[in-house]
DRENZADO-78883 format. One record per atom (N, C-alpha, C): residue in one letter; atom name; x, y, z. Coordinates in Angstrom, 1 decimal. Example, Ala and Ser with C-alpha at 12.3 -4.5 7.8 and 13.67 -1.06 7.14 Angstrom:
REC  type  atom       X       Y       Z
REC     A     N    13.2    -5.7     7.8
REC     A    CA    12.3    -4.5     7.8
REC     A     C    13.2    -3.3     7.8
REC     S     N    12.8    -2.2     7.1
REC     S    CA    13.7    -1.1     7.1
REC     S     C    12.9     0.0     7.9
end
This chain:
REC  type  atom       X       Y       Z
REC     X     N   109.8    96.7    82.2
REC     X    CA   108.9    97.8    82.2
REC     X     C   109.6    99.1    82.7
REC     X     N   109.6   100.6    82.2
REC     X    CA   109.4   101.3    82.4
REC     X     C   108.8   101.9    83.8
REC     X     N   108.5   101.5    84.4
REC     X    CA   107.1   101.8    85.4
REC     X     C   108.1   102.0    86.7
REC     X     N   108.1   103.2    87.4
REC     X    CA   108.6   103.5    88.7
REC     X     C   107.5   104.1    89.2
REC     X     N   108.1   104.3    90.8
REC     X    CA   107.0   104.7    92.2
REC     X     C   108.2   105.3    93.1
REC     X     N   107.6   105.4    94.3
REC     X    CA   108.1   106.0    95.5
REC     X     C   107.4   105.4    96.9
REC     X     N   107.9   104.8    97.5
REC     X    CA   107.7   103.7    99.1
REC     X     C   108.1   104.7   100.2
REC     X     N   107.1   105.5   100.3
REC     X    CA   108.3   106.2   101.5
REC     X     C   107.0   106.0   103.1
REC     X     N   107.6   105.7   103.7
REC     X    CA   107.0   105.3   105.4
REC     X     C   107.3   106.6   106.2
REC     X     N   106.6   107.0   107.1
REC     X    CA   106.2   108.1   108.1
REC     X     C   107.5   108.1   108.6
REC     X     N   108.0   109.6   109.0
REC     X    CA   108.9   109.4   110.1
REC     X     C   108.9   110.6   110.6
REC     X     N   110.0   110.7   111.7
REC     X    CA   109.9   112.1   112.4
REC     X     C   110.8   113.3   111.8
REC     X     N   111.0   114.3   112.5
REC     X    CA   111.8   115.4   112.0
REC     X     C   113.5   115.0   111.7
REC     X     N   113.7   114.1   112.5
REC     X    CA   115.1   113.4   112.2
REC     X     C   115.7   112.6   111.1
REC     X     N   114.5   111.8   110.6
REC     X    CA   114.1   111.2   109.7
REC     X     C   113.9   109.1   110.4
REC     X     N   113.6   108.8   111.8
REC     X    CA   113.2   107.9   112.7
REC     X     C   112.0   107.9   112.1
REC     X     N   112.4   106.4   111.8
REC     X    CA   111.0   105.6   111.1
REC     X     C   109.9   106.1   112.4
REC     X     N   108.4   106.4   112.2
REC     X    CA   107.2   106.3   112.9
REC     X     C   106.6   105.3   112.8
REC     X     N   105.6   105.1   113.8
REC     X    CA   104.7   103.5   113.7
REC     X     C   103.8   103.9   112.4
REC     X     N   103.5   103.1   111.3
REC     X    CA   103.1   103.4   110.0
REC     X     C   101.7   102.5   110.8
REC     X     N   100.6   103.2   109.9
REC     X    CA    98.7   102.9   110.2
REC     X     C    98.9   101.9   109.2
REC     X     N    99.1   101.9   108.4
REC     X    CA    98.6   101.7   106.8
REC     X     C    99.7   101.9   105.3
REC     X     N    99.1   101.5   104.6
REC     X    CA    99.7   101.9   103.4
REC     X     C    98.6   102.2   102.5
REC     X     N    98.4   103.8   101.9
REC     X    CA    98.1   103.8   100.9
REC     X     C    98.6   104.1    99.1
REC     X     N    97.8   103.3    98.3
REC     X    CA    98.6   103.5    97.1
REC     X     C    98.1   104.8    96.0
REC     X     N    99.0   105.4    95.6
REC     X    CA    98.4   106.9    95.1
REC     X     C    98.6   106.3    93.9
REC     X     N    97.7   106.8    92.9
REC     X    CA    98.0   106.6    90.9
REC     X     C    97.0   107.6    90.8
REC     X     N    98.4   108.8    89.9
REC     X    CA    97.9   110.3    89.7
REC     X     C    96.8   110.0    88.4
REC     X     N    96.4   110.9    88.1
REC     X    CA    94.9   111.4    87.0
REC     X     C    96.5   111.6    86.3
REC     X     N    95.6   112.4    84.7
REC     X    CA    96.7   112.6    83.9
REC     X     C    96.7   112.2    82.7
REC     X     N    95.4   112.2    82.2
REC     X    CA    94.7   111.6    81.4
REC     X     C    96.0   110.6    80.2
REC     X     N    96.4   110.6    80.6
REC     X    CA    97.5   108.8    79.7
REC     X     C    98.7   110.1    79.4
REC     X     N    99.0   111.0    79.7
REC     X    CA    99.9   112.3    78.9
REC     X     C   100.5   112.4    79.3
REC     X     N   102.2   112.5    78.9
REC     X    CA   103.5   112.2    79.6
REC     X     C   104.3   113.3    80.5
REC     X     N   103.4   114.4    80.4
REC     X    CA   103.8   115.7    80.9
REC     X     C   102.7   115.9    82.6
REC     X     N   102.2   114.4    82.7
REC     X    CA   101.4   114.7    83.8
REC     X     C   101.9   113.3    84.7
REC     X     N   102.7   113.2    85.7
REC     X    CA   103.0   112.1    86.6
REC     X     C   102.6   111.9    87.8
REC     X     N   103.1   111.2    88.9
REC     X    CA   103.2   110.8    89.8
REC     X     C   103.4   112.3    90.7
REC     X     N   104.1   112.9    90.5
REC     X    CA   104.8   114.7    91.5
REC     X     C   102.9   115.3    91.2
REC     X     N   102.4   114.8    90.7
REC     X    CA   101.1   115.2    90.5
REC     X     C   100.5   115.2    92.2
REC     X     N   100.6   114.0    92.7
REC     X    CA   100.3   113.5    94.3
REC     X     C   101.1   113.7    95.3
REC     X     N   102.3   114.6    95.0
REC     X    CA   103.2   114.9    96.3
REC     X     C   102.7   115.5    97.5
REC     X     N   102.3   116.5    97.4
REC     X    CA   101.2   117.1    98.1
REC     X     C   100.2   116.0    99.1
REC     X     N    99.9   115.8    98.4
REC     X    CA    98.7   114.3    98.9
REC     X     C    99.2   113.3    99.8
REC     X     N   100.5   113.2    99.3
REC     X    CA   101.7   112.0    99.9
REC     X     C   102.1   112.6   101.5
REC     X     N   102.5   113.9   101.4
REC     X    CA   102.9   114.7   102.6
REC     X     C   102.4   114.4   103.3
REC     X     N   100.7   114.8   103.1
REC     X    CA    99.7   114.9   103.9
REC     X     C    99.5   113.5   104.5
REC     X     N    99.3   112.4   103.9
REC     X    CA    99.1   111.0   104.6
REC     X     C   100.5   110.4   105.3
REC     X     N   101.9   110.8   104.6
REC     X    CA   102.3   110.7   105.8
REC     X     C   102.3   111.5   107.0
REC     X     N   102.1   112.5   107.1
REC     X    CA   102.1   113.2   108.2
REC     X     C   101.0   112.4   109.1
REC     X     N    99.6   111.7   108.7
REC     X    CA    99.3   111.2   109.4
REC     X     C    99.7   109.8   110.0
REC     X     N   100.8   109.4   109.4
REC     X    CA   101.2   107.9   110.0
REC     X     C   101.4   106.7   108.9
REC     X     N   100.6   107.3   108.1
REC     X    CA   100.4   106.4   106.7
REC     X     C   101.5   106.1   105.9
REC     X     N   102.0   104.9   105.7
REC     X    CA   102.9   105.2   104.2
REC     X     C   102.1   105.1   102.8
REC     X     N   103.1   105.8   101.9
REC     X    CA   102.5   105.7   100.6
REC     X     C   103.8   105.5    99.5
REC     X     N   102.7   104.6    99.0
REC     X    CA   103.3   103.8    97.2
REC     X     C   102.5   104.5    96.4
REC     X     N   103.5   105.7    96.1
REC     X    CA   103.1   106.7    94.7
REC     X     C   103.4   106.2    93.5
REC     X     N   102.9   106.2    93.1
REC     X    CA   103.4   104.8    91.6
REC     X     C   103.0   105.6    90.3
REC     X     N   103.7   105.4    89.3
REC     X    CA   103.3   106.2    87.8
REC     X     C   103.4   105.0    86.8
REC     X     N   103.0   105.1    85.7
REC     X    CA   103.1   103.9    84.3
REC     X     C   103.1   104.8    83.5
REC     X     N   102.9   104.0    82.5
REC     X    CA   103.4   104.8    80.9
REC     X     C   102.4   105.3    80.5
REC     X     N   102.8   106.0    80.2
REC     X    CA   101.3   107.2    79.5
REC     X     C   101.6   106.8    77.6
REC     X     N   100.4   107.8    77.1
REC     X    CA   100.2   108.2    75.8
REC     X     C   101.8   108.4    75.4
REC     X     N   102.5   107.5    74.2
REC     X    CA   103.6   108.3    73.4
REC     X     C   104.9   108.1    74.4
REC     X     N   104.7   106.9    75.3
REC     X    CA   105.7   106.3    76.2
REC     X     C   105.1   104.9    76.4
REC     X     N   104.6   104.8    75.2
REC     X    CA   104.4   103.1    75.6
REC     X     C   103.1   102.7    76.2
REC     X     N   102.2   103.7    76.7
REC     X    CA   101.2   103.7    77.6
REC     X     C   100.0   103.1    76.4
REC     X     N    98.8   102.9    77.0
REC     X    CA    97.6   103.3    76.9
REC     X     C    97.0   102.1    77.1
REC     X     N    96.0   101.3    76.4
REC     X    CA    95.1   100.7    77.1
REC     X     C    96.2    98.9    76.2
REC     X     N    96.5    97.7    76.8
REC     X    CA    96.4    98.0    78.3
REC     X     C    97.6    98.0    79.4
REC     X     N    98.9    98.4    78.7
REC     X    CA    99.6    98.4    78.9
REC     X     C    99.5    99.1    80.4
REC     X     N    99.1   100.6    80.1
REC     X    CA    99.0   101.4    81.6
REC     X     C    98.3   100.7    83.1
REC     X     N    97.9    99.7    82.3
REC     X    CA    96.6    98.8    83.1
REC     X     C    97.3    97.7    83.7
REC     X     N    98.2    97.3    83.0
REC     X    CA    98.8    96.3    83.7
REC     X     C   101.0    96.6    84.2
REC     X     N   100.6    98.2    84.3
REC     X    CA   101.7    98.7    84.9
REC     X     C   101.5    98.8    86.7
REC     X     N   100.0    99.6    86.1
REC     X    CA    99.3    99.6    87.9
REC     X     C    99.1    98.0    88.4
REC     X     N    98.8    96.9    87.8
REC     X    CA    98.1    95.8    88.3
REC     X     C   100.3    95.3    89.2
REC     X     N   101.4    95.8    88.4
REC     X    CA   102.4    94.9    88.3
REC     X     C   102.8    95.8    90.0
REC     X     N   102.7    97.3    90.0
REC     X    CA   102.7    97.8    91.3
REC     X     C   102.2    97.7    92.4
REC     X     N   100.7    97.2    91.9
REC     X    CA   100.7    96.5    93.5
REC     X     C   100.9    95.4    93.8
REC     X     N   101.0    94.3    92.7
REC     X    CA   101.3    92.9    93.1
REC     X     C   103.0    93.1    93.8
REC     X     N   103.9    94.2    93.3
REC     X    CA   105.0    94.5    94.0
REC     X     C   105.0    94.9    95.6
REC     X     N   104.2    95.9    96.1
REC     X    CA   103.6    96.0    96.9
REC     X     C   102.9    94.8    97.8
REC     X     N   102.3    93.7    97.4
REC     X    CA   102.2    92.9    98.0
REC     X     C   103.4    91.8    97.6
REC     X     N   104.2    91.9    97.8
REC     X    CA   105.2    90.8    97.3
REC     X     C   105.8    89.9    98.6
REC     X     N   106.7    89.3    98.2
REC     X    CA   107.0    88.4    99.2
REC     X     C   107.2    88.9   100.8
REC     X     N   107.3    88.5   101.7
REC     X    CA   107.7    89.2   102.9
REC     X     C   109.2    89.1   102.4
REC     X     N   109.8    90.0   103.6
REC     X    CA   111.5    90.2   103.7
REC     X     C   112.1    90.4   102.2
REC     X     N   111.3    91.2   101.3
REC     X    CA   112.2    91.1   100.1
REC     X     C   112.2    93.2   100.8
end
């Protein structure tokens, strides 16, 4: 697959990991169109880590990259089963 993301965990001005709350997972709008990604939610991503949260920003294939139904469907389903994946990987 085609299909990338971004794992990034809270830290400070130094870049020292912070105690993480949570993980939330962002998957931008963008109606299936390859000119619309994941940098769609950076903004968004800031903001929850600043509060402690990490986030798995995640993108799939859109319209005219392989995307649409249900491929895009089972790009998201493959990101979080990654996200939940083994411990210690």
């Amino acid at each position: 697959t085609l299909q990338v993301g971004d794992l990034v965990r809270p830290a400070d001005a130094a870049g020292n990991a912070r105690a993480c709350r949570g993980t939330v997972v962002l998957v931008h709008g963008g109606f299936w169109r390859a000119e619309y990604d994941r940098r769609l939610m950076l903004g968004l991503a800031e903001d929850l880590l600043e509060r402690g949260l990490a986030v798995w920003n995640v993108d799939y294939r859109s319209i005219g990259s392989g995307g649409g139904y249900p491929e895009t469907f089972e790009d998201l389903a493959s990101a979080l089963d990654w996200l939940a994946g083994p411990p210690g990987r």
